[in-house]
C-alpha positions, 0 to 999 in steps of 0.5 A: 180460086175462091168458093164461087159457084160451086166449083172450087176444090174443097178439102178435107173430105168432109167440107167438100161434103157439106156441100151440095143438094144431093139427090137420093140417087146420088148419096151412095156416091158420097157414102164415105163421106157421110161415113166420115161425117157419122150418119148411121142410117144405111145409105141404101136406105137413107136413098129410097124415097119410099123408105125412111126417112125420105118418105116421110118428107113432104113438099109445100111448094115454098116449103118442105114438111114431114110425117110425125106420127102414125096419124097424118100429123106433120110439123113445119115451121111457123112461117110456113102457114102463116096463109093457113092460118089467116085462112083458118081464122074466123070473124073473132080470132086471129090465129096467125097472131094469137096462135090456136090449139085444136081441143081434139081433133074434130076442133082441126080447122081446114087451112085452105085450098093453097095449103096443100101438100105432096109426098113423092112416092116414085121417080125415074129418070125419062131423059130418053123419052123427053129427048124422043125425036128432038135430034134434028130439030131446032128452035121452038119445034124441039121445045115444042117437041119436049114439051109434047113428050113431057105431057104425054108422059105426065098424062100417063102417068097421072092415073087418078086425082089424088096423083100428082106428076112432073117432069123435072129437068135437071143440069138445065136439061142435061137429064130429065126425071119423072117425078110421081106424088100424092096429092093431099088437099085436106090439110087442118091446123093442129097447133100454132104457137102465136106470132111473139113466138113462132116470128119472136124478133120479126123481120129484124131478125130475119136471116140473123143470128143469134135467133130466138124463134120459135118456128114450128107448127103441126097440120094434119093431113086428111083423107077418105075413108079408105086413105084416097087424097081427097079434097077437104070434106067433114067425112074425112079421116086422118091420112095414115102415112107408111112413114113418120119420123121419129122424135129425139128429144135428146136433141144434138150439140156441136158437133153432131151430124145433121142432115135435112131431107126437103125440096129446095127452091132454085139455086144458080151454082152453076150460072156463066158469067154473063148470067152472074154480071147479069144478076148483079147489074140488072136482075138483082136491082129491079126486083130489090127496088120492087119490093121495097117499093111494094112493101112501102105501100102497104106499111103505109095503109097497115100505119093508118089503118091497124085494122088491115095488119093481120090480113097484109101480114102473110104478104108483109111477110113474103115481101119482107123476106124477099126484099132482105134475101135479094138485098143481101144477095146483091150486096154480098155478090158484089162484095166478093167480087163475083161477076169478076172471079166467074168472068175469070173462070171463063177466060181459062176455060175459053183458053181450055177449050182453044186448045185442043181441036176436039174440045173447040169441035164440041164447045167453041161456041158455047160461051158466045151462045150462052153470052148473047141468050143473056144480052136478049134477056137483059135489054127487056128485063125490067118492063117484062118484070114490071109486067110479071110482078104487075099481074101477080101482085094485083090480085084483081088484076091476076084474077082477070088475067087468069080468067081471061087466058083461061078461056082463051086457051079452052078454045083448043083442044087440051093438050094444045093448051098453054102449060097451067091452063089445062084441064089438069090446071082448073082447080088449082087455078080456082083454089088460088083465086079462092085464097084471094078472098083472106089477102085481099084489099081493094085500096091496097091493090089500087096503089099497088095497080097505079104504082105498076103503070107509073113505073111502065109509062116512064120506062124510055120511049122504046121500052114502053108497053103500047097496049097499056099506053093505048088502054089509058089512052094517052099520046106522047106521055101527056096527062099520064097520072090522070089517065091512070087515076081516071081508070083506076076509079072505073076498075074499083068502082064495081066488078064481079071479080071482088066475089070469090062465087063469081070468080068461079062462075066467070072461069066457065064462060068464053072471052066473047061472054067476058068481052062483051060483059060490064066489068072493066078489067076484062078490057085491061086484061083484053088489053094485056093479053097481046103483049103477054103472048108476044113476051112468052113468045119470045121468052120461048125462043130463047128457052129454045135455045137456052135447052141447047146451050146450057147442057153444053155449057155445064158438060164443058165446065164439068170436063174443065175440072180434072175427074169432075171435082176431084175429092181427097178421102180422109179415111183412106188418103186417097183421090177419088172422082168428084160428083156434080150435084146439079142445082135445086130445082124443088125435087127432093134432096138431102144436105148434109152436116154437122153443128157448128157455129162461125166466126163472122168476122174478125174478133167475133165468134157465132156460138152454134146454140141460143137459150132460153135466157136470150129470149128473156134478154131480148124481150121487150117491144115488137118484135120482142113482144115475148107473151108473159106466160113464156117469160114467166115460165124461163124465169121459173128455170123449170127444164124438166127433161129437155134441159141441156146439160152442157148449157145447163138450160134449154137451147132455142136454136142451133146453127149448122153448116147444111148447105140449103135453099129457099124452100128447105125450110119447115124440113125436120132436121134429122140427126145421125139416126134419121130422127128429128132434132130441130126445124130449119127456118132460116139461114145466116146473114153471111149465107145469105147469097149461098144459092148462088156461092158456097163458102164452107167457113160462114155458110150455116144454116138456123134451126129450131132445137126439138127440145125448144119445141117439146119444152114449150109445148110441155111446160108453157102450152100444156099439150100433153095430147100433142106430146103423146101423138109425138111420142114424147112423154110429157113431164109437166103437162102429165105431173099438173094434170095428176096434182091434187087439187 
């Protein structure tokens, strides 16, 4: 059976340890694995959140960063800010594309309100308490109930402003933890090289290799004086973390272990067949035909206009890299055959199950459960995806939909509210409507409002939206582009929702206030809002039911493979029990692994490292728009320290063969000590549908080599203060500022 979803038997030892996103918890449960593999930092240790170097890591929501100094310092990738930045940036610079260098510290500027960050300081598992008193209830009442428990327990436990809880659901359901962070709002730009560095190759290079990026950035969290998280405030101090990690500028070579500690997205390892055929046939598709049609839009406007590229350039970014990732995986599901090989899966398991009366007792009727749930979703997905992405790519239109629900639910007592609309939720929803003000362009939201109509008026008769068939006013599908054109000049004529002080000023008031007001996207949104509530509503039914069905879908399948995934232990010759790692969720989890290149097909072989010498090699028009002064400074071949003596020049980036997510990215990449050597940013084209399936020979995984960093920050940027704070000492910043004049 091929490496598909997770389940295939791998040996030796250590390419069945390469995979996985392990929790914390779990990693004493490989540690001879990880012994094998060379890790030397105790696993007792590497497995407490609190302690290094897990908890230095921190959590961006889209991605992960970590703790560098004493002094609140935290490096990432570059790709990670790119909002920060265009955030940061004021009426004459640029900072996403010409980079910025805080002078000192006072010179740090805020990267905004959507930059925040969490540190997990706590987790325990509350399966039995998010479970209490579900056992005979069915349908929405028992997820009415879980969700009524889930809130008590993050109420409890969310004891001042500067905590952050969440109930995280792992196996679909199976095991619940409650999951406590530190909340941190004050985060400022330290250093950010500029985009011919940090996104050098551009789109064209997103998930290639050989790679030449340099992908990296430093932030700085602040708080008050006495260390309380708080929001940013010119009082404020820099947050003093009890953990930080430390720099290797020795860096690591082939061969080496690695590991990335940070919070990947979603994975779907371990989906039934109907959800995989499902991805393939329908899911995949329309969200690939969605973004590029989007990104056609603005490419459009930013070709006419050069004036609105940095301002689309973080959502350029975002759709790019979501078109590419969906694209690619839709196109390597298919050629491995994947849908197949699953539907293959479960005919045996079906077969399993069949044929012993307890195990057809316990689980007879899950594949059916889980086969229809699927069907129900899939005959409205593309007009419930048309209406999500329509709602969140407008932003006029997010903004009024935001603000209209949130008055809606504020009728209700708190704890009655809809999940994200409740008194916890208010100023998160304000920052995001905030950051709305650096991204935000009327003509390129009304095209991409009329591109959404279109697409749902021509959706089949029975597919269509009656409430925006009704709010355009049109009967039998006549005059459509008209209607649609008539409206859109009403929206963007004049609205209140275009100012960042009436956006807060409108989150106070009631639907009767916002209703009987003058701006026109109170009635689309007014007009909306039925349809929204009946699509969640049924979305929650079959959740309802999926929360039953898929934890006994995933224990059939574990029960399937004899000891849960057997593994052999190279060390002793021995078959131990197998350990299930449950999918990504965006909770804390390590990957393990070592540096290795590939052979991507045949006749060609993937070194695991790039140089300097390729960034000159490559450089010429965008995206290769290398800046001079790092031309000039790898023409001058002076490494100094960071050298490579292997290479006999500097490495840019590495491969590795860590198995991580969407999400993983900004993780510092650690080497056998726990110390950082590299960033990861980015994966292999090969890799591209790992979220889904892992496959051990081309599955790798694309860093930032720490000497790249450290080399560039010493010999082209001349951070010898940045260096310091690192603990690096710097070797051409230090020797330039003590040469005589």
């Amino acid at each position: 059976m091929r490496p598909l979803i997770g389940l295939v038997l791998l040996t030796p030892s250590l390419a069945w340890a390469l995979e996985g996103h392990w929790r914390p918890s779990q990693l004493k449960d490989i540690a001879p694995e990880l012994a094998e593999l060379g890790l030397k930092v105790p696993v007792a240790t590497l497995s407490d959140p609190t302690k290094a170097p897990l908890g230095a890591i921190l959590d961006m929501d889209v991605c992960s960063g970590a703790f560098v100094s004493p002094d609140g310092l935290v490096m990432t990738a570059f790709h990670c800010v790119t909002d920060g930045l265009l955030f940061a940036s004021g009426d004459s610079d640029d900072l996403f594309e010409d980079g910025f260098s805080a002078s000192d510290r006072a010179a740090e500027r805020w990267v905004g309100p959507d930059q925040g960050m969490r540190l997990t300081i706590a987790a325990r598992d509350v399966t039995e308490d998010v479970l209490a008193g579900t056992k005979k209830l069915e349908g929405t009442e028992r997820l009415d109930r879980i969700d009524d428990n889930t809130s008590d327990l993050v109420r409890r436990c969310e004891t001042g402003p500067d905590v952050h809880c969440e109930v995280a659901a792992y196996g679909d359901g199976s095991s619940y933890e409650l999951i406590t962070q530190r909340d941190f709002h004050d985060v400022r730009v330290v250093y950010a090289p500029p985009r011919t560095v940090g996104y050098f190759g551009g789109d064209r290079d997103n998930w290639q290799w050989p790679r030449h990026g340099g992908d990296f950035a430093f932030l700085r969290i602040y708080a008050s004086a006495d260390g309380k998280s708080t929001a940013h405030h010119p009082a404020n101090v820099p947050y003093h973390p009890d953990v930080w990690l430390p720099i290797a500028p020795e860096g690591v070579g082939p061969g080496e272990f690695v590991m990335v500690a940070g919070y990947p997205n979603g994975t779907y390892r371990w989906r039934s067949a109907a959800e995989v055929d499902f991805a393939q046939e329908i899911g995949l598709p329309v969200r690939v035909q969605v973004r590029r049609d989007l990104l056609g839009i603005i490419d459009g406007f930013v070709a006419k206009d050069d004036g609105l590229a940095s301002t689309l350039a973080p959502r350029q970014l975002s759709l790019s890299n979501d078109l590419i990732y969906y694209s690619g995986t839709l196109d390597q599901l298919r050629r491995a055959g994947a849908a197949d090989e699953r539907w293959t899966f479960e005919r045996d398991l079906a077969r399993w199950i069949a044929a012993d009366p307890a195990r057809t007792t316990e689980w007879g009727t899950v594949l059916d459960k889980v086969h229809r749930l699927q069907a129900e979703e899939a005959a409205t997905y593309e007009r419930d995806q048309l209406v999500r992405q329509m709602v969140r790519q407008v932003d006029l239109l997010h903004a009024a939909t935001a603000i209209w629900r949130l008055a809606a639910e504020s009728e209700k007592p708190d704890r009655d509210r809809a999940v994200g609309f409740q008194n916890r939720d208010r100023p998160g929803i304000a920052d995001e409507l905030d950051q709305m003000d650096v991204r935000f362009d009327a003509r390129v939201d009304r095209a991409m409002l009329r591109y959404f109509l279109l697409r749902l008026m021509h959706l089949p008769e029975g597919d269509q939206v009656a409430e925006v068939a009704n709010w355009l006013g049109v009967e039998n599908g006549e005059n459509v582009e008209g209607a649609i054109d008539d409206k859109l000049a009403d929206l963007y004529s004049s609205t209140d929702l275009a100012d960042s002080d009436q956006r807060r000023d409108l989150m106070g008031t009631s639907t009767w206030y916002l209703e009987h007001g003058d701006d026109p996207w109170f009635d689309l949104a007014k007009a909306l809002a039925p349809f929204i509530e009946r699509m969640e509503a049924e979305q929650r039914g079959r959740e309802s039911e999926w929360r039953v069905a898929k934890p006994q879908y995933l224990a059939a399948v574990q029960a399937f493979y004899p000891e849960a995934r057997p593994r052999y232990l190279a060390a002793s010759r021995k078959v131990a029990p197998g350990v299930f790692y449950p999918d990504a969720n965006q909770t804390l989890r390590v990957s393990v692994g070592k540096v290795d290149g590939y052979f991507p097909r045949d006749g060609l072989i993937a070194a695991a490292q790039t140089t300097l010498e390729g960034i000159a090699g490559k450089a010429g028009e965008a995206p290769y728009d290398a800046p001079p002064e790092l031309l000039s400074a790898i023409a001058s071949k002076e490494y100094g320290p960071w050298v490579d003596e292997r290479l006999a020049t500097v490495p840019v980036n590495f491969l590795s063969t860590l198995d991580t997510a969407r999400g993983s990215s900004g993780s510092a990449t650690m080497n056998a000590k726990g110390q950082v050597v590299g960033i990861i940013f980015d994966g292999n084209y090969e890799s591209i549908a790992s979220d889904w399936m892992f496959d051990p020979a081309v599955t790798r995984s694309i860093h930032t080599d720490i000497r790249y960093v450290v080399w560039y920050l010493d010999r082209v940027a001349g951070q010898s203060a940045l260096l310091h704070e690192l603990g690096v000492e710097p070797h051409f910043a230090d020797a330039a500022a003590a040469a005589p004049e």
